[in-house]
Backbone as CSV, one residue per row, in Angstrom:
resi,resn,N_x,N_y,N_z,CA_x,CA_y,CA_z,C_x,C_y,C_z
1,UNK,0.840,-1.168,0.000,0.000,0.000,0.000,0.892,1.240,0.000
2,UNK,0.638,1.798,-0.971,1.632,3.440,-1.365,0.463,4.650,-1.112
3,UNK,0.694,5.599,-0.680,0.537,6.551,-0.619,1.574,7.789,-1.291
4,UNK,1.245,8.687,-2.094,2.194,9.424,-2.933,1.543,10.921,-2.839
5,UNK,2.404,11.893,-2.509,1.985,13.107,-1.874,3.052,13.925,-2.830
6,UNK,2.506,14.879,-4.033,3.305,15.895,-4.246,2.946,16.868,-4.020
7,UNK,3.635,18.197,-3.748,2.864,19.253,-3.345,3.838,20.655,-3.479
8,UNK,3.142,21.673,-3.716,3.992,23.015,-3.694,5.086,23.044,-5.113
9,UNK,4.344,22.630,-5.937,5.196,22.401,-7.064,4.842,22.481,-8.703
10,UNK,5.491,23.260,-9.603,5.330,23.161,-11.056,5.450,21.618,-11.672
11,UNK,5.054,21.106,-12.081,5.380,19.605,-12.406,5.025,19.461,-13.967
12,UNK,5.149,18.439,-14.726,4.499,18.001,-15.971,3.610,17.726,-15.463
13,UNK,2.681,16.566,-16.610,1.743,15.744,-16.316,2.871,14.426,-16.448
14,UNK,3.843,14.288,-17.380,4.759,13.410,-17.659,5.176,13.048,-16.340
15,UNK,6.225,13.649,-15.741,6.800,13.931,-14.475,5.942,13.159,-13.613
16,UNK,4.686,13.924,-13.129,3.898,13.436,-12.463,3.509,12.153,-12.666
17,UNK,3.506,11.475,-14.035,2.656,10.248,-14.462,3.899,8.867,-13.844
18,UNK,5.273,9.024,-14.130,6.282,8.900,-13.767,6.554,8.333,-12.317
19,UNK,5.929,9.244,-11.001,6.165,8.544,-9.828,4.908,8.156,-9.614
20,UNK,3.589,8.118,-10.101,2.324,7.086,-9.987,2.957,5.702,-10.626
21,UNK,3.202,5.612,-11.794,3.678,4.565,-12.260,4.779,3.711,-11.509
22,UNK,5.887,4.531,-10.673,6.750,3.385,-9.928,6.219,3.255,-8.737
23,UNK,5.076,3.925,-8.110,4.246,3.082,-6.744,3.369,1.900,-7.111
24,UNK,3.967,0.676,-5.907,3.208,-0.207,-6.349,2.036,-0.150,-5.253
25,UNK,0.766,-0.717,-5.438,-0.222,-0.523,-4.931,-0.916,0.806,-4.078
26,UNK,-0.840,1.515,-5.180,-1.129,3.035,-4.656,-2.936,3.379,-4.466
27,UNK,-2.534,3.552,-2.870,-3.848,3.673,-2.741,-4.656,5.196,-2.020
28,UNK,-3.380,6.080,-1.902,-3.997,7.020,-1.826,-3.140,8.264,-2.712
29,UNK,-3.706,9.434,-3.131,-2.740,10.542,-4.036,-3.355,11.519,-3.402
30,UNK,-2.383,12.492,-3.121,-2.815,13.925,-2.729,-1.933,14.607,-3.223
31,UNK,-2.849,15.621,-4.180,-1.952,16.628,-4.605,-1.918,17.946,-3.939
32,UNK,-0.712,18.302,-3.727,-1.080,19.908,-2.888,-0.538,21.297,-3.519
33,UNK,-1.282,22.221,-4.182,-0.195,23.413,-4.365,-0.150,23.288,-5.315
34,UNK,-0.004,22.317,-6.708,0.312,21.718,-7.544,-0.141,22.370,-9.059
35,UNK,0.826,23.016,-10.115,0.061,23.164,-11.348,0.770,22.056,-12.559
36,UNK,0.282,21.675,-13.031,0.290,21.319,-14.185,0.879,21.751,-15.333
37,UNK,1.916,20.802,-16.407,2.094,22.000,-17.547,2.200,20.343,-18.828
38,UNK,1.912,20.721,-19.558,2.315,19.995,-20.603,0.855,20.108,-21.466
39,UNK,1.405,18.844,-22.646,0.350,18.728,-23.848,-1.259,18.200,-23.473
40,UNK,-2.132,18.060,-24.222,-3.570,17.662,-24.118,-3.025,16.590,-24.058
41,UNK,-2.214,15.606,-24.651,-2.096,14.325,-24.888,-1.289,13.654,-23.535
42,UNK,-0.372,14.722,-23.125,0.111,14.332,-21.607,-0.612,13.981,-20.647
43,UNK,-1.763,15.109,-20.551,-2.474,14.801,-20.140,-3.520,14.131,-20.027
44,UNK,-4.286,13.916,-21.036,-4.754,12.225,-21.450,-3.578,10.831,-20.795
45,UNK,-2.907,11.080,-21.483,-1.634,9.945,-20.647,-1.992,9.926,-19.008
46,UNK,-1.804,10.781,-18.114,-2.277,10.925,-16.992,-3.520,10.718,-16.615
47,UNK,-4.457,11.029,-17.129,-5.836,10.621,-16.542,-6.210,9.364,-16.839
48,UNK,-5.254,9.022,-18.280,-5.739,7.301,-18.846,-5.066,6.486,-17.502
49,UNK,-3.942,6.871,-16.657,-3.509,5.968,-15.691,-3.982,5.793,-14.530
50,UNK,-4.910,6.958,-14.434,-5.559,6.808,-13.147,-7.348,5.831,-13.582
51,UNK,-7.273,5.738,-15.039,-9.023,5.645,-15.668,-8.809,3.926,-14.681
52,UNK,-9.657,3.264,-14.032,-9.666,1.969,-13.777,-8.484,1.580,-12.644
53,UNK,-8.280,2.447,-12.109,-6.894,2.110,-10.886,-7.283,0.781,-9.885
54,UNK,-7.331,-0.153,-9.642,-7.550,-1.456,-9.088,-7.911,-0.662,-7.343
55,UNK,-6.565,0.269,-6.816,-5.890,-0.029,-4.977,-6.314,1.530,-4.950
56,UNK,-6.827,2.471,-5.968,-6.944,4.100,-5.296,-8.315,3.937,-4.610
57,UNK,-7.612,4.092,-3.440,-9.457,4.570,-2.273,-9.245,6.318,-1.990
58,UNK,-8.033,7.060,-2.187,-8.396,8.370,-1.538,-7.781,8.936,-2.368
59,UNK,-8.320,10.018,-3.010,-7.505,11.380,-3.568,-7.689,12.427,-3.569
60,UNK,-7.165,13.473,-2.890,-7.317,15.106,-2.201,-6.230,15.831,-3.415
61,UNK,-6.869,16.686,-3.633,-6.736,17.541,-4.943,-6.425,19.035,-4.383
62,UNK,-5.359,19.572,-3.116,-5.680,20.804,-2.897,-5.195,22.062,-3.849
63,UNK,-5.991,22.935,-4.286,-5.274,24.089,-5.460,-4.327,23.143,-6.269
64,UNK,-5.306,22.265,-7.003,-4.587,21.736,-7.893,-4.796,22.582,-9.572
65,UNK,-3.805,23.085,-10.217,-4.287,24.006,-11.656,-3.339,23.088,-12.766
66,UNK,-3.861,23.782,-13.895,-3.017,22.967,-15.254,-2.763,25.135,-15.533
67,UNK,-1.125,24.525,-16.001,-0.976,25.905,-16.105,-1.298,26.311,-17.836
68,UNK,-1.663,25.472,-18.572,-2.216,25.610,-19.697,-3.860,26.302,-19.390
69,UNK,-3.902,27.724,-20.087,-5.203,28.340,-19.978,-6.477,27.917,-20.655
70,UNK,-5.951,26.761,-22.143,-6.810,26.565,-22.533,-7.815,24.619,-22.195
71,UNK,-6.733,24.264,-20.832,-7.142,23.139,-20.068,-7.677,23.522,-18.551
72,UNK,-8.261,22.927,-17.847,-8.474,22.553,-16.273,-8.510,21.276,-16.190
73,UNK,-8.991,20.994,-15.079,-9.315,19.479,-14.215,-10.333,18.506,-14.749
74,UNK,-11.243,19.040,-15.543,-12.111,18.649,-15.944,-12.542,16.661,-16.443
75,UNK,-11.231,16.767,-17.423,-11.251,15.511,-17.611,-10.515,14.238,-16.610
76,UNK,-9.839,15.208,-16.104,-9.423,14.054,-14.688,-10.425,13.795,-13.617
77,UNK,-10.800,14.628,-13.440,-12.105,14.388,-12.559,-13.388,13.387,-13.025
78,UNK,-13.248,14.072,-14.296,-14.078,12.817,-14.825,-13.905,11.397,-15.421
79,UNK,-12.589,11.067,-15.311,-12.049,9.808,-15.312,-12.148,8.862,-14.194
80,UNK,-11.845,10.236,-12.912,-11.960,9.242,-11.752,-12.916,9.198,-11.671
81,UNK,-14.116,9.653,-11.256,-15.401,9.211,-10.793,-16.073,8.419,-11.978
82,UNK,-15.603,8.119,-12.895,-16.185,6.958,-13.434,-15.595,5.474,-13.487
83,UNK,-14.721,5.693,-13.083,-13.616,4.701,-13.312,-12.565,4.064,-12.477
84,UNK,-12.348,4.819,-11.373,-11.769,4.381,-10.541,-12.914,3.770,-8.715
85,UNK,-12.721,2.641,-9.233,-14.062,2.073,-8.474,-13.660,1.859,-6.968
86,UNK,-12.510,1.963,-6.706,-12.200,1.622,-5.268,-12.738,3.189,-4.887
87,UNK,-12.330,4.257,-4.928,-12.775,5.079,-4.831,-13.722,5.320,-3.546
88,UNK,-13.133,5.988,-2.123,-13.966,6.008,-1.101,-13.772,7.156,-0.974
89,UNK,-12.662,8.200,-0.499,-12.596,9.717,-0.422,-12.266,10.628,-1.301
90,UNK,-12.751,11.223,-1.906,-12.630,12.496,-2.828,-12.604,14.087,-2.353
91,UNK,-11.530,14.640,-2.714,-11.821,15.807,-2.381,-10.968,16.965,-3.247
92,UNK,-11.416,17.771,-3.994,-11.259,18.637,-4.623,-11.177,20.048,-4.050
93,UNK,-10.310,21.178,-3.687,-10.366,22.257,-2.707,-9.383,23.753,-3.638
94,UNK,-10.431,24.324,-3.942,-9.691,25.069,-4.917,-9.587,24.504,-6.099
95,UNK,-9.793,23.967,-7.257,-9.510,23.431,-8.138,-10.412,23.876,-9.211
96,UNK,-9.876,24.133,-10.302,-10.946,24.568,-11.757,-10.889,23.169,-12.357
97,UNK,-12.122,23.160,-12.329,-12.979,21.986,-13.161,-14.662,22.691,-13.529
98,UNK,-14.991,21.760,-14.715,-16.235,22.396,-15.203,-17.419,21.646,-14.175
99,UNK,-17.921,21.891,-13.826,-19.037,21.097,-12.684,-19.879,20.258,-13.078
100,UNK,-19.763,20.432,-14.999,-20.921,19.107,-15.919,-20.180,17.753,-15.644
101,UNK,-18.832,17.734,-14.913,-18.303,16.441,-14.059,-18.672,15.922,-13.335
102,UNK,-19.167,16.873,-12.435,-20.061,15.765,-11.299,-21.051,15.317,-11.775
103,UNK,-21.376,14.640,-12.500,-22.575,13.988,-13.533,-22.241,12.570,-13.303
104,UNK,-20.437,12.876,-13.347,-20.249,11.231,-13.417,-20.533,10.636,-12.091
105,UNK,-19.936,11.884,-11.139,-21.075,10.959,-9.523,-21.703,9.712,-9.506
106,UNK,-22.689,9.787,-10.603,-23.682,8.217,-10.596,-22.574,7.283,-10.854
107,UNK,-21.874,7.211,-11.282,-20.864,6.196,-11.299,-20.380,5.084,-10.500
108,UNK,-20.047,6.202,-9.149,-19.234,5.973,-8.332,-20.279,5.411,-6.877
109,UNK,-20.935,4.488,-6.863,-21.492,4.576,-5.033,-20.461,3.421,-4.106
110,UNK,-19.284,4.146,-4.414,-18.005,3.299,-3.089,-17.736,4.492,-2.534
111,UNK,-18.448,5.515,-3.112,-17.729,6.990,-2.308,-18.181,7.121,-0.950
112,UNK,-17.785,7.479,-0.202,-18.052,7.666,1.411,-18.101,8.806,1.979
113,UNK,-16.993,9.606,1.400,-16.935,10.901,1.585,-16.203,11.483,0.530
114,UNK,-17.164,12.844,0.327,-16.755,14.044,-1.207,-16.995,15.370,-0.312
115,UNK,-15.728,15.977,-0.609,-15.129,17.045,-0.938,-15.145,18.340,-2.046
116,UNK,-15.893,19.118,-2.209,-15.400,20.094,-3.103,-15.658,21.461,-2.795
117,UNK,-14.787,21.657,-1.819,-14.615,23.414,-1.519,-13.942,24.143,-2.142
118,UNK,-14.293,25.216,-1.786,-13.641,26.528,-2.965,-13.537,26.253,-4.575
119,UNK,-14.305,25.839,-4.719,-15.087,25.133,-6.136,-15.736,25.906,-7.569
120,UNK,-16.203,26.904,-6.814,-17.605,28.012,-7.092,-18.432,27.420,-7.983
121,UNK,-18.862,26.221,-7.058,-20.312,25.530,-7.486,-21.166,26.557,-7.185
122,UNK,-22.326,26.550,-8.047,-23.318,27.755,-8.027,-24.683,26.955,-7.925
123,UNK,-26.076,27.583,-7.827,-27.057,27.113,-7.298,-27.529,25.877,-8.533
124,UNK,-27.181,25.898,-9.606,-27.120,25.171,-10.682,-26.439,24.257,-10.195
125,UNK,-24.686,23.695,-9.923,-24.283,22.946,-9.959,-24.960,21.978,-8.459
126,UNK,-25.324,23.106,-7.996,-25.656,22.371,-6.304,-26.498,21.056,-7.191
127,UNK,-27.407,21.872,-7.871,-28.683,20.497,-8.420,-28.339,19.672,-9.001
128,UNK,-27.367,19.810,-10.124,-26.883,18.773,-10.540,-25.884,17.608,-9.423
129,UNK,-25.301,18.330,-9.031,-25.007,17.552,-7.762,-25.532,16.812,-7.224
130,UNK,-26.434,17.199,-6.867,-27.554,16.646,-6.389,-28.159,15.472,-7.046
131,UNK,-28.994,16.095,-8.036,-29.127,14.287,-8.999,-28.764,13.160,-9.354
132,UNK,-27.257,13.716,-9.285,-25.640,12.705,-9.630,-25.221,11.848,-8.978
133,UNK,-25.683,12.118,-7.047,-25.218,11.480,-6.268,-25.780,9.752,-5.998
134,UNK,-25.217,8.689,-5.982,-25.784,7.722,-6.451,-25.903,6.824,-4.934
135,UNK,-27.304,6.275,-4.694,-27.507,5.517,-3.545,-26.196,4.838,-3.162
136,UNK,-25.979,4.924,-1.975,-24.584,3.909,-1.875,-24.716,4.793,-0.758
137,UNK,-22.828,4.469,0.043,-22.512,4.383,1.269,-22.180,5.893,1.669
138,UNK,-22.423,6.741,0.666,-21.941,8.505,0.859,-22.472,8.689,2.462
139,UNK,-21.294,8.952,2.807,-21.538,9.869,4.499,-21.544,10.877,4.362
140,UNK,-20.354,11.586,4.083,-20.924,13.043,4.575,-20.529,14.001,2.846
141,UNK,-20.670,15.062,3.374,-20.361,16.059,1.727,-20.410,16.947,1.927
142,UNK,-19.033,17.909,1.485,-18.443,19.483,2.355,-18.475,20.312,1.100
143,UNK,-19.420,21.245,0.873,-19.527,22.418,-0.048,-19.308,23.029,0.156
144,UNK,-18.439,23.549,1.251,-17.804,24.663,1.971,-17.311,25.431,0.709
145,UNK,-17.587,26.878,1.248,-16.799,27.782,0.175,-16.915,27.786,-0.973
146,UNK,-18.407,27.839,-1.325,-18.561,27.824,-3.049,-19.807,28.579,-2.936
147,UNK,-20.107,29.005,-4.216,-21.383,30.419,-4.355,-22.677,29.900,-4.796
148,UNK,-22.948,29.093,-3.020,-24.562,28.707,-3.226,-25.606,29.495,-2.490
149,UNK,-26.443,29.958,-2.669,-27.231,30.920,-2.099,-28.226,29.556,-1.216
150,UNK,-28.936,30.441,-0.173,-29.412,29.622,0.493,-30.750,28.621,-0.604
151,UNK,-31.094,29.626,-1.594,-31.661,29.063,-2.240,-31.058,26.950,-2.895
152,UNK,-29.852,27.733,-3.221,-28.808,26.619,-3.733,-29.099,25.115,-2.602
153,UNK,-28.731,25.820,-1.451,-28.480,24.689,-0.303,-29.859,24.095,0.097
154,UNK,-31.176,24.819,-0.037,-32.310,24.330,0.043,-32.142,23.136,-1.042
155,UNK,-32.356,23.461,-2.459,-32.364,22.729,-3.205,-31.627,21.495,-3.154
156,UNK,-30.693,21.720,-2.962,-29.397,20.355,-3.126,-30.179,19.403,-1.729
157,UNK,-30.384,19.946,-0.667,-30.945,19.364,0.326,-32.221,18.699,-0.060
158,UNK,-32.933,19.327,-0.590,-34.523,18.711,-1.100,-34.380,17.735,-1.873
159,UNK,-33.542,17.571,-2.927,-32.989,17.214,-3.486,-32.526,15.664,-2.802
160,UNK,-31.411,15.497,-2.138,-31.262,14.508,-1.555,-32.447,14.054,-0.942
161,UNK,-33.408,14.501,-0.252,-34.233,13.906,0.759,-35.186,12.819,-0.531
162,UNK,-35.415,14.033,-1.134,-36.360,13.320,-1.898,-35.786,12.348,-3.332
163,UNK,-34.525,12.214,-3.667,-33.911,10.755,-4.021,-33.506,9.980,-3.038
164,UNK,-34.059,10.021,-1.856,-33.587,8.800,-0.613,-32.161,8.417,-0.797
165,UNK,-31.634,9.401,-0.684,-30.073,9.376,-0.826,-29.704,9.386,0.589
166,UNK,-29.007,8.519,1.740,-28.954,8.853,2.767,-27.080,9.584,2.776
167,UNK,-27.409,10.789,3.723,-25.925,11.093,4.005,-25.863,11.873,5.397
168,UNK,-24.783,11.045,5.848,-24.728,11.592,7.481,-24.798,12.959,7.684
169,UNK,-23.859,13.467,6.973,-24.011,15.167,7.484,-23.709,16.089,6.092
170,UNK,-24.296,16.816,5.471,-23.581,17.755,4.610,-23.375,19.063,5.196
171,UNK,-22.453,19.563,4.565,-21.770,21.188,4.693,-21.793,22.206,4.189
172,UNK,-22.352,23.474,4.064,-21.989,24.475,2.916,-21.092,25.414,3.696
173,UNK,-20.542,25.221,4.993,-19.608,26.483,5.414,-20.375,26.788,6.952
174,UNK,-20.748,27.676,6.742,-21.632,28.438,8.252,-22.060,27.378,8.903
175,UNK,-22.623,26.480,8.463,-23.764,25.369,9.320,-24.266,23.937,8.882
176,UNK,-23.811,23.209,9.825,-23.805,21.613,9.130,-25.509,21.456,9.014
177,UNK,-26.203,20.930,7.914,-27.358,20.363,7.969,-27.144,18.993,7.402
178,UNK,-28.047,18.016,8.256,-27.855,16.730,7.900,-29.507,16.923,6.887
179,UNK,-29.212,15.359,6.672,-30.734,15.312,5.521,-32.280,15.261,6.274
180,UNK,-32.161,15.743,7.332,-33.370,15.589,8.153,-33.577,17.238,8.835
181,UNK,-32.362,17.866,8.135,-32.750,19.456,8.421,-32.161,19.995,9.568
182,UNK,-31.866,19.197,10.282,-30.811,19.397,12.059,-29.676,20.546,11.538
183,UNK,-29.801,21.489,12.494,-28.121,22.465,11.886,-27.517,21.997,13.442
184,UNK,-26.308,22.142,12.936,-25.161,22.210,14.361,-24.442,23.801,13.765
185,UNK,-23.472,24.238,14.763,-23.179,25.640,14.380,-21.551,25.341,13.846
186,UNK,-20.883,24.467,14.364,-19.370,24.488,13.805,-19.117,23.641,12.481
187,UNK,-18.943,24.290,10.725,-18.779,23.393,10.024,-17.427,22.217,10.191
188,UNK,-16.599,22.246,11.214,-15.229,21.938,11.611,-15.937,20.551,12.107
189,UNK,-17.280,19.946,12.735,-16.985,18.834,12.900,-17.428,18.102,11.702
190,UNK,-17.277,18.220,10.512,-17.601,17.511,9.643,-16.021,17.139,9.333
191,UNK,-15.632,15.398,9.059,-14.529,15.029,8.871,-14.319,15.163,7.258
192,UNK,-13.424,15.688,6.588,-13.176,15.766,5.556,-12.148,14.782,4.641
């Protein structure tokens, strides 16, 4: 079992693809700080290695960027959540990706806990979010720090209740509401 942590750093996608490839049984990746530089095709190379990963259960994405303006996260994100089935923690924090990704959500119900703060999911993506999320073992889900109006957080909430989606606690920042409407006041005890 590998765990592989780069962080605070300009990298390829090459580079990067490079020390995934010599961990054997890598089961968790966190990127921190991290931009990106190379071709569309590098990057394809990279997301094709993560598409179907057998041992990944966790990957934290903090201010992860592609320093190419005319790429983001988009298609990595959507590789993993369709494809990487071990898949139990996700978390995305700061990161540009297009939000028609979380679609692939339905994909994935090994997820346990998702992550995507500082996101700027908007009252739109909340819903789609929402729809995406697929019966299974999801505990909790931290929207902290993204531009949902309370309108947004109603919805995404209604939303779950009424696809009998069960999830221990969700987050938008100020105030934990679980799916039964309960607020607590510190978003800090939600485990991320």
């Amino acid at each position: 079992m590998t765990a592989i942590e780069i962080s605070n750093k300009r990298v390829t996608f090459s580079k990067a693809l490079s020390e995934l490839e010599a961990a054997d049984n890598l089961t968790s990746l966190k990127l921190e700080q991290v931009t990106f530089f190379g071709s569309e095709q590098d990057m394809r190379r990279f997301s094709g290695f993560l598409r179907g990963h057998p041992t990944l259960e966790t990957i934290h994405f903090h201010q992860v960027k592609v320093g190419n303006a005319n790429f983001d996260l988009t298609l990595i994100v959507s590789q993993i959540l369709i494809s990487v089935r071990s898949l139990k923690d996700f978390t995305l924090d700061g990161c540009d990706f297009k939000p028609a990704a979380l679609i692939c959500l339905a994909y994935r119900p090994s997820l346990v806990n998702l992550a995507l703060r500082n996101c700027n999911l908007s009252d739109t993506d909340a819903e789609i979010l929402a729809k995406s999320i697929p019966a299974g073992s999801l505990e909790s889900i931290d929207l902290t720090g993204n531009n949902m109006s309370d309108l947004g957080r109603h919805a995404f909430s209604t939303i779950i209740k009424n696809n009998n989606v069960l999830v221990n606690s969700i987050s938008f920042g100020a105030s934990i509401k679980s799916t039964d409407g309960l607020e607590a006041k510190k978003a800090s005890a939600i485990a991320a």
